[in-house]
N, CA and C atoms as an extended XYZ file, in Angstrom:
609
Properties=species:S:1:pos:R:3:atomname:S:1:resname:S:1:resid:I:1 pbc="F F F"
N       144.944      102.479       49.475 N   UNK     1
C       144.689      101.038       49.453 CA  UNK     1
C       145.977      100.269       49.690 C   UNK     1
N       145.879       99.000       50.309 N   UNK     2
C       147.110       98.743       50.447 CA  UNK     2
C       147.839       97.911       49.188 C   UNK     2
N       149.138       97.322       49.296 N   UNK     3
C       149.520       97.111       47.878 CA  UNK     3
C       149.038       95.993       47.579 C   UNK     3
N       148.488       95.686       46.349 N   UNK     4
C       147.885       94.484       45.844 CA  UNK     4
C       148.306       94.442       44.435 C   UNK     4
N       147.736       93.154       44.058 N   UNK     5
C       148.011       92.547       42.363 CA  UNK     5
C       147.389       93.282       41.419 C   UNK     5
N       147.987       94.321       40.676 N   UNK     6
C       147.187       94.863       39.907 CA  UNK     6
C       147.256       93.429       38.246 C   UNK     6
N       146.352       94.057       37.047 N   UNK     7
C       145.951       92.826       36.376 CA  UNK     7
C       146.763       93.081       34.899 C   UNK     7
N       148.359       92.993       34.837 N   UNK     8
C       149.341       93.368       33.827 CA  UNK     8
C       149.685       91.833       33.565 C   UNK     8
N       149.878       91.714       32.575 N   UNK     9
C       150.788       90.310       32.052 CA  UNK     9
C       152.260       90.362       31.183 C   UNK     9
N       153.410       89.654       31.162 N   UNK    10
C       153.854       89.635       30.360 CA  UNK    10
C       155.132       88.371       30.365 C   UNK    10
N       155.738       88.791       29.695 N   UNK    11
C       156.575       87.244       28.771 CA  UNK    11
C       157.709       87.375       29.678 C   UNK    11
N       158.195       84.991       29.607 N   UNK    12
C       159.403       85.049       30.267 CA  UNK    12
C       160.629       85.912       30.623 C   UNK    12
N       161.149       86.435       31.502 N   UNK    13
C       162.787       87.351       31.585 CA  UNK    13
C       161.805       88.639       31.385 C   UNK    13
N       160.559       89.266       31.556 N   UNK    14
C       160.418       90.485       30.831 CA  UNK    14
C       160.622       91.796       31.569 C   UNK    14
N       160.872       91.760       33.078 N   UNK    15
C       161.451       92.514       33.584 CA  UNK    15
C       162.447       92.607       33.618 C   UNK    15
N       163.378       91.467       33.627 N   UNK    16
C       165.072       91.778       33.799 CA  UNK    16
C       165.486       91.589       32.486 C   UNK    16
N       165.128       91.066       31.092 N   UNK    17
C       165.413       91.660       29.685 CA  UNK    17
C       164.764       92.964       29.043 C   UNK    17
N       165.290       93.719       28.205 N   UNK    18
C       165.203       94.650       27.360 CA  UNK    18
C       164.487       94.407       26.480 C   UNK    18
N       164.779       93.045       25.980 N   UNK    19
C       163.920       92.922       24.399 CA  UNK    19
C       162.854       92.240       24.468 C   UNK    19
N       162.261       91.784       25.883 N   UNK    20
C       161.105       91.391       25.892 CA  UNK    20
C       159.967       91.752       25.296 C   UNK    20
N       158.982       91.018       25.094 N   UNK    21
C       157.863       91.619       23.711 CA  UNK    21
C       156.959       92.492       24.682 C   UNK    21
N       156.593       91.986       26.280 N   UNK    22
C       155.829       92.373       27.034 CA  UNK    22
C       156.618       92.738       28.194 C   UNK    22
N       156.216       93.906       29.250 N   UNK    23
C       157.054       94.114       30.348 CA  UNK    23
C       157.115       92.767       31.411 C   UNK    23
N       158.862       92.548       32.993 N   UNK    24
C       158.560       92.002       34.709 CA  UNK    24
C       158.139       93.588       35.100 C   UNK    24
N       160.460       90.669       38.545 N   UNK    25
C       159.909       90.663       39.596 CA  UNK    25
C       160.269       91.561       39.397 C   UNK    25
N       160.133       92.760       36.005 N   UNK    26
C       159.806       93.644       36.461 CA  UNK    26
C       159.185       94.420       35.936 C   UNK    26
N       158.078       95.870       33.779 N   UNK    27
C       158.955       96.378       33.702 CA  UNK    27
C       159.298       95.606       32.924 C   UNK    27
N       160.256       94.434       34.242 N   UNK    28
C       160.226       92.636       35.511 CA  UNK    28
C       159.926       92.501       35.023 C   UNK    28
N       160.297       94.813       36.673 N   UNK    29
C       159.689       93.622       37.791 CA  UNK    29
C       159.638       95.125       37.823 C   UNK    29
N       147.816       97.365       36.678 N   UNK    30
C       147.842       98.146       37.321 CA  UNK    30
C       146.508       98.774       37.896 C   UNK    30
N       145.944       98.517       38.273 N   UNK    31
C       144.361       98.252       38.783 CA  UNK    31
C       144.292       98.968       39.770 C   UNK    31
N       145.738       99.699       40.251 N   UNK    32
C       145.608      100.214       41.599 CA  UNK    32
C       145.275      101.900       41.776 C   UNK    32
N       144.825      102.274       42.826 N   UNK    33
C       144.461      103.785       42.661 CA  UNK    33
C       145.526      104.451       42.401 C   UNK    33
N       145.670      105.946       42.041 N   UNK    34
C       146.435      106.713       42.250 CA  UNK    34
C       147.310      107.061       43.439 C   UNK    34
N       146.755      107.349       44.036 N   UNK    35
C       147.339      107.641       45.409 CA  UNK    35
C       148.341      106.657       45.799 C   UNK    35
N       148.377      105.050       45.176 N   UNK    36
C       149.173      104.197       45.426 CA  UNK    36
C       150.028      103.634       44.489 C   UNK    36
N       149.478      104.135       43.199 N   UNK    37
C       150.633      103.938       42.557 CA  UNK    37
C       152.104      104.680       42.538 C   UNK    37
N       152.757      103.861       42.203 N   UNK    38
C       154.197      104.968       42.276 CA  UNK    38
C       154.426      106.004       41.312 C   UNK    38
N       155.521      106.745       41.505 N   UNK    39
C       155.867      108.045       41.122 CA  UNK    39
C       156.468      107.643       39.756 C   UNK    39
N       156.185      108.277       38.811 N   UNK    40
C       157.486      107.482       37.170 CA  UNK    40
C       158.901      107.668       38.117 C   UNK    40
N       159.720      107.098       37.331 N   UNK    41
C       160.878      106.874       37.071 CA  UNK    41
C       161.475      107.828       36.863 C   UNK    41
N       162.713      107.775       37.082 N   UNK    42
C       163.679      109.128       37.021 CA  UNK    42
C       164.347      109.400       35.511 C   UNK    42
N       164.416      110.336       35.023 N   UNK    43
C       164.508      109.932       33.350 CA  UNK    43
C       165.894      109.950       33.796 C   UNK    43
N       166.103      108.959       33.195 N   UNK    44
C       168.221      109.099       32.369 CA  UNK    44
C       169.364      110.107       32.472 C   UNK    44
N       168.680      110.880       32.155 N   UNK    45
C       169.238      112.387       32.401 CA  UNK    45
C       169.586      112.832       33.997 C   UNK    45
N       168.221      112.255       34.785 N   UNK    46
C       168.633      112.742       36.514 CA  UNK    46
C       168.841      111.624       37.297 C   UNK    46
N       168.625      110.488       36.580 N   UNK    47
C       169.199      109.481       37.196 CA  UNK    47
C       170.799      109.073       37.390 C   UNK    47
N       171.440      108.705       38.597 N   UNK    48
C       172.965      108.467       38.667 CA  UNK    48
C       172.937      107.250       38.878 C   UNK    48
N       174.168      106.849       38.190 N   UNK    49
C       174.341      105.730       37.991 CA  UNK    49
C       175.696      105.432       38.998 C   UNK    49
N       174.737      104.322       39.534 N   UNK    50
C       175.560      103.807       41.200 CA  UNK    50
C       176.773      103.517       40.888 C   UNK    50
N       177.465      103.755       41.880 N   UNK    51
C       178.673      103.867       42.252 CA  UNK    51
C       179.396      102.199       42.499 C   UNK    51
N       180.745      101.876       42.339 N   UNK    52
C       181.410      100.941       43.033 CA  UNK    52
C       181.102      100.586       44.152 C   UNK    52
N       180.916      101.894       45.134 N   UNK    53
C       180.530      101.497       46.765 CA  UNK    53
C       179.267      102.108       46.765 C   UNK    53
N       178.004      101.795       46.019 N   UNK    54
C       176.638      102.011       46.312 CA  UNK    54
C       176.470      101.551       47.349 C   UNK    54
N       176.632      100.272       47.600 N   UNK    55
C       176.239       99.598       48.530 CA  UNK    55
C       176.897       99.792       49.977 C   UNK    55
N       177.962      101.204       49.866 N   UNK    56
C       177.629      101.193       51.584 CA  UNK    56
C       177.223      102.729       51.499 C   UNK    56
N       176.343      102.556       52.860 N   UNK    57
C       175.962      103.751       53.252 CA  UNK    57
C       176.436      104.851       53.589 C   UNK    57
N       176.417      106.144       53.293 N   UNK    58
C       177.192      106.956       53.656 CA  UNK    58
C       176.639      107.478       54.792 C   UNK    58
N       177.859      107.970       55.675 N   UNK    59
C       177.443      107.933       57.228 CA  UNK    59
C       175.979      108.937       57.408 C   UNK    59
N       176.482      109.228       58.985 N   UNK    60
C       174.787      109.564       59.398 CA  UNK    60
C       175.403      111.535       59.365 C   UNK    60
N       176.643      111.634       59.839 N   UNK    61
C       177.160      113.051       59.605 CA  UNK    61
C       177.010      113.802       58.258 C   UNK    61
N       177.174      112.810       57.023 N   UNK    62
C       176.825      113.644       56.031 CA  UNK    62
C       175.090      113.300       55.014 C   UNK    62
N       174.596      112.419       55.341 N   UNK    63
C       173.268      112.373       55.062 CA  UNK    63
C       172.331      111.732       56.096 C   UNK    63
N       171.761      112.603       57.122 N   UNK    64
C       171.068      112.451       57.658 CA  UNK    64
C       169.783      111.407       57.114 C   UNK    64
N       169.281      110.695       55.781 N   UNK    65
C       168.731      109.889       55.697 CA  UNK    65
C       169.286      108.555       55.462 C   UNK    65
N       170.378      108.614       55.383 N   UNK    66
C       171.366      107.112       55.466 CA  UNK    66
C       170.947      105.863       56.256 C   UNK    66
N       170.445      106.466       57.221 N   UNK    67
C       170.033      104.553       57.923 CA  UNK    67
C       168.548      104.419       57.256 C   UNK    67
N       167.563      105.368       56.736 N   UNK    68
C       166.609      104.413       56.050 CA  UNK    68
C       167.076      104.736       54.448 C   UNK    68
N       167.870      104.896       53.782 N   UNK    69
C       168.267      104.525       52.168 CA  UNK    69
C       168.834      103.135       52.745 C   UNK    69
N       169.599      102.950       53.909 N   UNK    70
C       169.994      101.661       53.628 CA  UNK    70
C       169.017      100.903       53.950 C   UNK    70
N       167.826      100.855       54.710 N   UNK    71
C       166.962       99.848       54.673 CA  UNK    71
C       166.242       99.621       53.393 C   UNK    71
N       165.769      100.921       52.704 N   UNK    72
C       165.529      100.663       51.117 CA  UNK    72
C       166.206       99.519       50.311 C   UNK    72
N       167.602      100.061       50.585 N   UNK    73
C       168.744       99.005       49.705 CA  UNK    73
C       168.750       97.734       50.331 C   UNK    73
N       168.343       97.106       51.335 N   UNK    74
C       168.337       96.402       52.104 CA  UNK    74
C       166.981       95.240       51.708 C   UNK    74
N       165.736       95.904       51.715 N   UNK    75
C       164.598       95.545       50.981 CA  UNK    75
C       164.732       95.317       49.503 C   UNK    75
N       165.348       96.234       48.727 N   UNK    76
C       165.633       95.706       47.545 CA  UNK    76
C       166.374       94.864       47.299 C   UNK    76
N       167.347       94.474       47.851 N   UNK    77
C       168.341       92.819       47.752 CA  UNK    77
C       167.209       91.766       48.163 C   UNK    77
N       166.782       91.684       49.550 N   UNK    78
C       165.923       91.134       49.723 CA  UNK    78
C       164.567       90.535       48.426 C   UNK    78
N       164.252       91.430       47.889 N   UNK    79
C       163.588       91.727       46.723 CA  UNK    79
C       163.989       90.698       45.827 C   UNK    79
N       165.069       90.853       45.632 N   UNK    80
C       165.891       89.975       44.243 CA  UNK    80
C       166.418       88.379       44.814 C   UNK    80
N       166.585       88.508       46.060 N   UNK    81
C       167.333       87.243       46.484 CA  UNK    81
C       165.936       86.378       46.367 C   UNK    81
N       164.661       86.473       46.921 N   UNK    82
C       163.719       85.936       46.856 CA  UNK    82
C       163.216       85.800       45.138 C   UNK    82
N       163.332       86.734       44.223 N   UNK    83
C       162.787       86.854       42.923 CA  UNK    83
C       163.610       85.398       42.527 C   UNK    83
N       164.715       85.341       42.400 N   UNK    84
C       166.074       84.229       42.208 CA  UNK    84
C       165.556       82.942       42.772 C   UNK    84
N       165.055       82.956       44.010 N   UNK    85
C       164.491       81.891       44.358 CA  UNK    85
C       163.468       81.061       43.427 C   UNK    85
N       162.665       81.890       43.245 N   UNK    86
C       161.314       81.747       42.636 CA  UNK    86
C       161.087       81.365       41.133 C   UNK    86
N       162.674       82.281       40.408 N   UNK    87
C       162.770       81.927       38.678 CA  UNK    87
C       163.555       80.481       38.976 C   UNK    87
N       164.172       80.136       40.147 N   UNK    88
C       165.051       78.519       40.292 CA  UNK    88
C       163.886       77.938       40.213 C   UNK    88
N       162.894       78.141       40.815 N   UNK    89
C       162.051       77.126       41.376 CA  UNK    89
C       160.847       76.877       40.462 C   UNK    89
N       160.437       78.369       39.865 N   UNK    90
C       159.341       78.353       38.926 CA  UNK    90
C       158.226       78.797       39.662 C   UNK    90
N       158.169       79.361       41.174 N   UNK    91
C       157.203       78.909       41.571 CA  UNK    91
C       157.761       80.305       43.124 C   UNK    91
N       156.697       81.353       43.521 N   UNK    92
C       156.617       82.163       44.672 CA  UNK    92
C       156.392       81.301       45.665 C   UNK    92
N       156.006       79.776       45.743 N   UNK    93
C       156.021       78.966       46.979 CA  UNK    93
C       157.308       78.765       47.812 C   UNK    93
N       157.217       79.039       48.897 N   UNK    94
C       158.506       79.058       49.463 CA  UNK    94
C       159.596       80.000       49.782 C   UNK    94
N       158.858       81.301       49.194 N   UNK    95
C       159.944       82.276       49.061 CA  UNK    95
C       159.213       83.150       49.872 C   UNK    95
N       159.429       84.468       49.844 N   UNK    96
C       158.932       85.777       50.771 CA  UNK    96
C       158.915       87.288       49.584 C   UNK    96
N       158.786       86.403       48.656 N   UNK    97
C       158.826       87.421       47.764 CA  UNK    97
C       157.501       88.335       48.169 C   UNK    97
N       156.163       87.991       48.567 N   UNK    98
C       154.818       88.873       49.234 CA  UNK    98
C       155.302       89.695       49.362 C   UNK    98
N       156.848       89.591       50.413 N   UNK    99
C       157.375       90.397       51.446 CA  UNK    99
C       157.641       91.815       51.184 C   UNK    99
N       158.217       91.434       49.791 N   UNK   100
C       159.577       92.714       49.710 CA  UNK   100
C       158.790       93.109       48.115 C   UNK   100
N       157.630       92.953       47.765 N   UNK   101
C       157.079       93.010       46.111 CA  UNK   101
C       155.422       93.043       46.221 C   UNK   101
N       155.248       94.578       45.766 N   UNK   102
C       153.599       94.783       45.559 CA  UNK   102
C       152.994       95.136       44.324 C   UNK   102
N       152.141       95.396       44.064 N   UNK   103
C       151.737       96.024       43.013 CA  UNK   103
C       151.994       95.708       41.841 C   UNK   103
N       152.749       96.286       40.762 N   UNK   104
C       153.181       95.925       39.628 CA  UNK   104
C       154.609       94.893       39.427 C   UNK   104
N       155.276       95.164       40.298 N   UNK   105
C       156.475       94.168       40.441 CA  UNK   105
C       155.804       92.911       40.571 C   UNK   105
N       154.993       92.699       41.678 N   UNK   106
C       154.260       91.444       42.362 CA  UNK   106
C       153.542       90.916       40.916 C   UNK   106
N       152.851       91.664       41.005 N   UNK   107
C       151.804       90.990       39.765 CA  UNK   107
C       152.730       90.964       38.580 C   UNK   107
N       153.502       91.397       38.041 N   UNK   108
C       154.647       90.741       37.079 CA  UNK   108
C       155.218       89.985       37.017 C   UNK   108
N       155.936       89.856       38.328 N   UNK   109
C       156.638       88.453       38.495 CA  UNK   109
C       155.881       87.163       38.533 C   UNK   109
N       154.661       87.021       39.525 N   UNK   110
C       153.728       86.453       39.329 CA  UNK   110
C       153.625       85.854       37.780 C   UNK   110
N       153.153       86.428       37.391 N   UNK   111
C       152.976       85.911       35.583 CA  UNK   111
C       154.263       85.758       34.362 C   UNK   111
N       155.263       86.219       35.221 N   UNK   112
C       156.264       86.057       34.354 CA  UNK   112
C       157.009       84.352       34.938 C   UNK   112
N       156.449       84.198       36.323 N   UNK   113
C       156.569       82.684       36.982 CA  UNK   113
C       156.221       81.928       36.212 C   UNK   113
N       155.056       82.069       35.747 N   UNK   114
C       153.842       81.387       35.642 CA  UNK   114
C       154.160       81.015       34.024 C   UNK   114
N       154.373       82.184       33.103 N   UNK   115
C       155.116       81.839       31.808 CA  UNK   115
C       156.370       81.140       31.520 C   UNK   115
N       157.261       81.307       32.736 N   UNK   116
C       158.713       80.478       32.360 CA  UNK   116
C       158.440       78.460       33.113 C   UNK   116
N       157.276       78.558       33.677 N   UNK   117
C       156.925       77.280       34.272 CA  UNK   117
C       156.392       76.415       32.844 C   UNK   117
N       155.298       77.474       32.431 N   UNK   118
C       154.523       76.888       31.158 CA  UNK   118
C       155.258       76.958       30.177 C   UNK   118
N       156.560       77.608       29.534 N   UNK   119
C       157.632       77.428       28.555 CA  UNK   119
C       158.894       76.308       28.882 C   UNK   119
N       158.405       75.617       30.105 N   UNK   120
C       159.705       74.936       31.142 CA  UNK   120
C       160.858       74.987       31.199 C   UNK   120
N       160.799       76.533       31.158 N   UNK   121
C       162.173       76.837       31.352 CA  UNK   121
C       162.944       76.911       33.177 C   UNK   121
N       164.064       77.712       33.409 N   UNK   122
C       164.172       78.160       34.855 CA  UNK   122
C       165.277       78.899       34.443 C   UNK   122
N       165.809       79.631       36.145 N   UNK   123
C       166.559       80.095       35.528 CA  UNK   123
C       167.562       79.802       36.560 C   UNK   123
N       168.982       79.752       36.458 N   UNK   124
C       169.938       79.472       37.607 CA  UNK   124
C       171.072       80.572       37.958 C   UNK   124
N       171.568       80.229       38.590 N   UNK   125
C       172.376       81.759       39.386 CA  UNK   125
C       172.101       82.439       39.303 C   UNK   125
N       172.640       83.688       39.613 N   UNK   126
C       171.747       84.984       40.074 CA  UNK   126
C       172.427       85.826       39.266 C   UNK   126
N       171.770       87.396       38.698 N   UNK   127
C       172.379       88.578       38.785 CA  UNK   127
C       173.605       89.129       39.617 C   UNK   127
N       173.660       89.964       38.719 N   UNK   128
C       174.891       90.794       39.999 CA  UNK   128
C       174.110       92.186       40.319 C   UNK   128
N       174.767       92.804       41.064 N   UNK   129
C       174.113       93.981       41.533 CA  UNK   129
C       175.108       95.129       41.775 C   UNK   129
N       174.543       96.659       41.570 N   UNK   130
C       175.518       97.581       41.962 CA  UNK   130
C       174.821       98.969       42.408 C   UNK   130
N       173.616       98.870       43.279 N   UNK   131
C       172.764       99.256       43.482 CA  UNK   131
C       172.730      100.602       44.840 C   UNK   131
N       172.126      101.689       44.125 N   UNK   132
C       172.086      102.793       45.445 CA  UNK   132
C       170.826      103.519       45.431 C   UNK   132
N       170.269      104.177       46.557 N   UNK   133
C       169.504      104.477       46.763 CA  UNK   133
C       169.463      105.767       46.721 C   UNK   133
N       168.862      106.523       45.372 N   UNK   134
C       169.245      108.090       45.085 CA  UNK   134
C       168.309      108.897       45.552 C   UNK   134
N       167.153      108.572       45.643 N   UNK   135
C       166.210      109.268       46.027 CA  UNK   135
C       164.755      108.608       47.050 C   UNK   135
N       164.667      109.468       48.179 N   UNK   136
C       163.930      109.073       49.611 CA  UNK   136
C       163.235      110.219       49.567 C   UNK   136
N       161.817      110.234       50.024 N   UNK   137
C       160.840      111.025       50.041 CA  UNK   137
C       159.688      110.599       51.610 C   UNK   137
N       160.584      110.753       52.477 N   UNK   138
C       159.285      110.096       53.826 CA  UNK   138
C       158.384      111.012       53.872 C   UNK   138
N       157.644      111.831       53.258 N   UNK   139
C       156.477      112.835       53.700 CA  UNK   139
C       155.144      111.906       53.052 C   UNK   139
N       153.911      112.140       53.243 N   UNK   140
C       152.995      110.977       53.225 CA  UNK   140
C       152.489      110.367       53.681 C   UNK   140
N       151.563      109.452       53.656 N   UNK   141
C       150.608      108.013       53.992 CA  UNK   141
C       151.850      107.003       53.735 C   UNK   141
N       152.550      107.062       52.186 N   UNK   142
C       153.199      105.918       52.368 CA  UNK   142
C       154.618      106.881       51.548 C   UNK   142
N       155.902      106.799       52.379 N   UNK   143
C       157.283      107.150       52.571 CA  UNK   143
C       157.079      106.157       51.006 C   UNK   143
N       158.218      107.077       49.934 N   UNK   144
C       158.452      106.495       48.542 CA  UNK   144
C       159.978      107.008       48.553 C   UNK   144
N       161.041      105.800       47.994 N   UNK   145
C       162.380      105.895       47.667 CA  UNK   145
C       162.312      105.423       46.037 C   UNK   145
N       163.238      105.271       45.552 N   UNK   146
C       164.012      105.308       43.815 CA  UNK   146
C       165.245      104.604       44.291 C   UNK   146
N       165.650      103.334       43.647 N   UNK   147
C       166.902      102.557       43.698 CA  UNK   147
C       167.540      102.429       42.279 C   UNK   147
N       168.343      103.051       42.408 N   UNK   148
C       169.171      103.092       40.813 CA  UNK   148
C       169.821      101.833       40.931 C   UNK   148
N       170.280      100.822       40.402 N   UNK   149
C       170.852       99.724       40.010 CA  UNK   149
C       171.356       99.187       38.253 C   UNK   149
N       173.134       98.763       38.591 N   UNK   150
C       173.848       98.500       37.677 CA  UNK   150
C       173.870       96.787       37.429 C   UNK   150
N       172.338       96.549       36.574 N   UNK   151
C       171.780       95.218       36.699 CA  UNK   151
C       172.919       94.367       35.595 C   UNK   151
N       173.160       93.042       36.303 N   UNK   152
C       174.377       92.482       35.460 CA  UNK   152
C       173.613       90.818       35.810 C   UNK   152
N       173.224       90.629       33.900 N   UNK   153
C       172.903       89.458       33.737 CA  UNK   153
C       173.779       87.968       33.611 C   UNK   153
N       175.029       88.578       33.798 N   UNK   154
C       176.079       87.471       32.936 CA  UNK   154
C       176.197       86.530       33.501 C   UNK   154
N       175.529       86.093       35.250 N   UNK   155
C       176.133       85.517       35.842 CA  UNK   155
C       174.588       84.754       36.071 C   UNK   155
N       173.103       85.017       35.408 N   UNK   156
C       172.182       84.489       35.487 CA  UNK   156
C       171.526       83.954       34.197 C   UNK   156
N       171.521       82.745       34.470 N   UNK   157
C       171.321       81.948       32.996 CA  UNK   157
C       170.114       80.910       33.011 C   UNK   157
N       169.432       81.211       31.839 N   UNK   158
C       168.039       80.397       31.826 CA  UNK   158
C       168.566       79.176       31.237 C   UNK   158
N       167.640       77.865       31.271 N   UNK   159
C       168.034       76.510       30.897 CA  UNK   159
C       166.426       75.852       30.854 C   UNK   159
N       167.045       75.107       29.624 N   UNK   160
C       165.679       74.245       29.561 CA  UNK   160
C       165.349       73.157       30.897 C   UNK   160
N       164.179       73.098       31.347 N   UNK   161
C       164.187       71.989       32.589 CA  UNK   161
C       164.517       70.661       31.871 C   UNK   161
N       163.997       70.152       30.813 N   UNK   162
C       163.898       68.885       30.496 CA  UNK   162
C       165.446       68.569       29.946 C   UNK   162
N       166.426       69.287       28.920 N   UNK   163
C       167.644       68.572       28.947 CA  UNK   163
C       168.919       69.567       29.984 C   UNK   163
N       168.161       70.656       30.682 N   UNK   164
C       169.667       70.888       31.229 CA  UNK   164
C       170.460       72.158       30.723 C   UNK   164
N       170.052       72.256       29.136 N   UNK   165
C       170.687       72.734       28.144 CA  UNK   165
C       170.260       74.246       28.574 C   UNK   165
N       171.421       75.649       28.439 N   UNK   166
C       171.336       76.875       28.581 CA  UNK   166
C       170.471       77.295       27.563 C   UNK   166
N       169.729       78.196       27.453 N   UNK   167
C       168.987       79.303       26.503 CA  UNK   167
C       169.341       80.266       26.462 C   UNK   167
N       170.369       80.814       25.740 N   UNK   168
C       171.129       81.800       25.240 CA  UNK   168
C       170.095       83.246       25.203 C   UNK   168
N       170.327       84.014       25.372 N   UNK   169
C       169.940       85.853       25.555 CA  UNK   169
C       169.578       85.959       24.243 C   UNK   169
N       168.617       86.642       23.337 N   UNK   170
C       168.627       87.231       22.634 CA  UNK   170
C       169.537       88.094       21.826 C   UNK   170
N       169.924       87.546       20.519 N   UNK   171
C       170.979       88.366       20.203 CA  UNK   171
C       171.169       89.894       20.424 C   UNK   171
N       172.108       90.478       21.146 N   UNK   172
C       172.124       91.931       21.033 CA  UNK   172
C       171.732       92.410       22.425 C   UNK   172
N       171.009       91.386       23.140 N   UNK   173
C       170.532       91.679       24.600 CA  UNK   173
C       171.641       92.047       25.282 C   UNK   173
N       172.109       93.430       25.639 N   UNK   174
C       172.839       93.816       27.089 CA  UNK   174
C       173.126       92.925       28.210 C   UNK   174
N       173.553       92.844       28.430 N   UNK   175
C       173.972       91.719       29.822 CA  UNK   175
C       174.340       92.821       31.284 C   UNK   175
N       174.380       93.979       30.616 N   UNK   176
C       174.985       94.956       32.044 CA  UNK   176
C       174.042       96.235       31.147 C   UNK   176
N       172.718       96.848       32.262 N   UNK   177
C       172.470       98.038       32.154 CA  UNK   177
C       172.014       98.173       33.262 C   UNK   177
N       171.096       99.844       33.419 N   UNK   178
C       170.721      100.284       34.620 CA  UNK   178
C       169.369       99.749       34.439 C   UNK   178
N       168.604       99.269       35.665 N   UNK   179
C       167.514       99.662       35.996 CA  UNK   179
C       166.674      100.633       37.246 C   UNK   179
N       165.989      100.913       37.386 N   UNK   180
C       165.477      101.537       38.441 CA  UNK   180
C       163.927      101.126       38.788 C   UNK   180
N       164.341      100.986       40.281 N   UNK   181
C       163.190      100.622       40.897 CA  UNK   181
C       162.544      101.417       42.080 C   UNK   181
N       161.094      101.576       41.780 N   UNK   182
C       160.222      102.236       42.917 CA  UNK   182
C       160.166      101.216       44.168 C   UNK   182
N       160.191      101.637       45.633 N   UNK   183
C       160.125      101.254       46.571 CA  UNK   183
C       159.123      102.565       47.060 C   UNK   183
N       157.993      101.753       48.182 N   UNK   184
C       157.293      102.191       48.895 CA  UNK   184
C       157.272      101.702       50.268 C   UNK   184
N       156.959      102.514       51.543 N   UNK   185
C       156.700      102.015       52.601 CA  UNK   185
C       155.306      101.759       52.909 C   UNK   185
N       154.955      100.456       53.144 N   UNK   186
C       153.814       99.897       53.873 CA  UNK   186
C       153.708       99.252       55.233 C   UNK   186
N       153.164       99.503       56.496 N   UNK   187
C       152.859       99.364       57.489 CA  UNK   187
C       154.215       99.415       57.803 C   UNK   187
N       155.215       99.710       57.708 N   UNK   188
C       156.741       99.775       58.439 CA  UNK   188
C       157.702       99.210       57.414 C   UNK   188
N       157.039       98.674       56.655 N   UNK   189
C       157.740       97.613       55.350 CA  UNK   189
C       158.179       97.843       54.474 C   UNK   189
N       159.360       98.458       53.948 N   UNK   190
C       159.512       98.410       52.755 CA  UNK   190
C       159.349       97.652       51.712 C   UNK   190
N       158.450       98.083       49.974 N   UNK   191
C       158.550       96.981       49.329 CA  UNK   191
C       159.015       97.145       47.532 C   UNK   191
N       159.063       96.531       47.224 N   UNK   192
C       159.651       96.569       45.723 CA  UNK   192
C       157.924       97.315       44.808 C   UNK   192
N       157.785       98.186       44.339 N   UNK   193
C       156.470       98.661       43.517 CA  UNK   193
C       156.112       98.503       41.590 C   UNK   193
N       157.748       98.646       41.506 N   UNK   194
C       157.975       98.744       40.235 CA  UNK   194
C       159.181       98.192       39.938 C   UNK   194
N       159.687       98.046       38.787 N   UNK   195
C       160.916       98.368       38.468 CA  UNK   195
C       161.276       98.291       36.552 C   UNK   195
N       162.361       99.085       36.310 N   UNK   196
C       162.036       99.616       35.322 CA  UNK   196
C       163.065       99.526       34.519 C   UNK   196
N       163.555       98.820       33.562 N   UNK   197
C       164.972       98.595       32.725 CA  UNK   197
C       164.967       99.733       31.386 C   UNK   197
N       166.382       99.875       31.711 N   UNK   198
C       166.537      100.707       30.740 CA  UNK   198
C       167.681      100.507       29.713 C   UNK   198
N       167.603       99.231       29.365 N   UNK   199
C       168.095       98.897       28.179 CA  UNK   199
C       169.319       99.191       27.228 C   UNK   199
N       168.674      100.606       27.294 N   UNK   200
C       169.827      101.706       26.066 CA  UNK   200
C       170.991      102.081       27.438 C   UNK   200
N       170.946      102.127       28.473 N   UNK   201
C       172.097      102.877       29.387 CA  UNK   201
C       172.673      101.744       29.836 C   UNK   201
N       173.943      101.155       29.100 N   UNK   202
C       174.597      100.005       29.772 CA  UNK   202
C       175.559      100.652       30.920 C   UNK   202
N       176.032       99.847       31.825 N   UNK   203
C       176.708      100.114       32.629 CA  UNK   203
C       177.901       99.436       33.406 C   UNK   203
């Protein structure tokens, strides 16, 4: 089936915080068949935690899948630059988030929009990122990758709409851990499926 809104809800920041009461753009950032849902997550243990230079590709001489991990990594910025849009704005109008976000990401963010609009909050500047693409699997109906990312909140800050005023993190909330996110290919497209914080592994 192709990727659609599965029917999950949960609370403002709840993909990109830890201490959220409910999972998110994650997690964020499930109604859907098997066959289309994604693969779990890589436990802790086999997951690596990206590098300084995640973000460039290593050539085509020593990993022959290098030009599509970087389109993965490529879709996943994409992913977030649009998510950023959308927590500024309150609102997936205007953005391309469809684009790069299906399934459980989509339908998370979706409602996690929808909760920080109805709490009137927003949120301004962005994350940081330190993000690589550890694991690619093109065999299939639909090609599935794993993006490890060294998610860094410090530089993205929620604020009340009405005075302006910041809303401080939850005491104890991490500001720098890993998350990991499922990416799938659809019709040529890479898109964001899942994504998955992990709280306890700062980075």
């Amino acid at each position: 089936m192709a990727p659609g809104r599965p029917h999950h809800t949960f609370t403002a920041r709840g993909a990109f915080t830890v201490l959220a009461g409910t999972a998110l753009i994650g997690a964020a950032l499930t109604g859907c068949s098997k066959d289309s849902a994604p693969e779990a997550a890589p436990s802790p243990s086999t997951t690596a935690l990206p590098s300084p230079s995640a973000t460039q590709s290593p050539s085509p001489t020593t990993d022959p899948q290098a030009a599509e991990k970087a389109k993965v990594l490529a879709a996943y910025h994409s992913f977030w630059a649009e998510s950023v849009k959308a927590y500024a704005a309150g609102s997936d109008k205007g953005t391309q988030l469809v684009k790069y976000a299906a399934n459980k990401a989509l339908d998370e963010a979706l409602t996690d929009l929808a909760n920080q609009k109805n709490a009137g909050f927003a949120m301004q500047g962005a994350p940081g990122h330190r993000a690589e693409t550890t694991a690619l699997d093109m065999s299939g109906e639909h090609p599935r990758a794993t993006v490890a990312d060294c998610l860094d909140l410090s530089t993205w800050r929620t604020v009340d709409r009405a005075n302006g005023k910041e809303v401080p993190y939850p005491s104890g909330q991490p500001l720098r851990y890993v998350a990991v996110a499922e990416v799938e290919q659809w019709a040529g497209q890479w898109m964001v499926v899942a994504v998955t914080p992990n709280g306890d592994r700062t980075c």
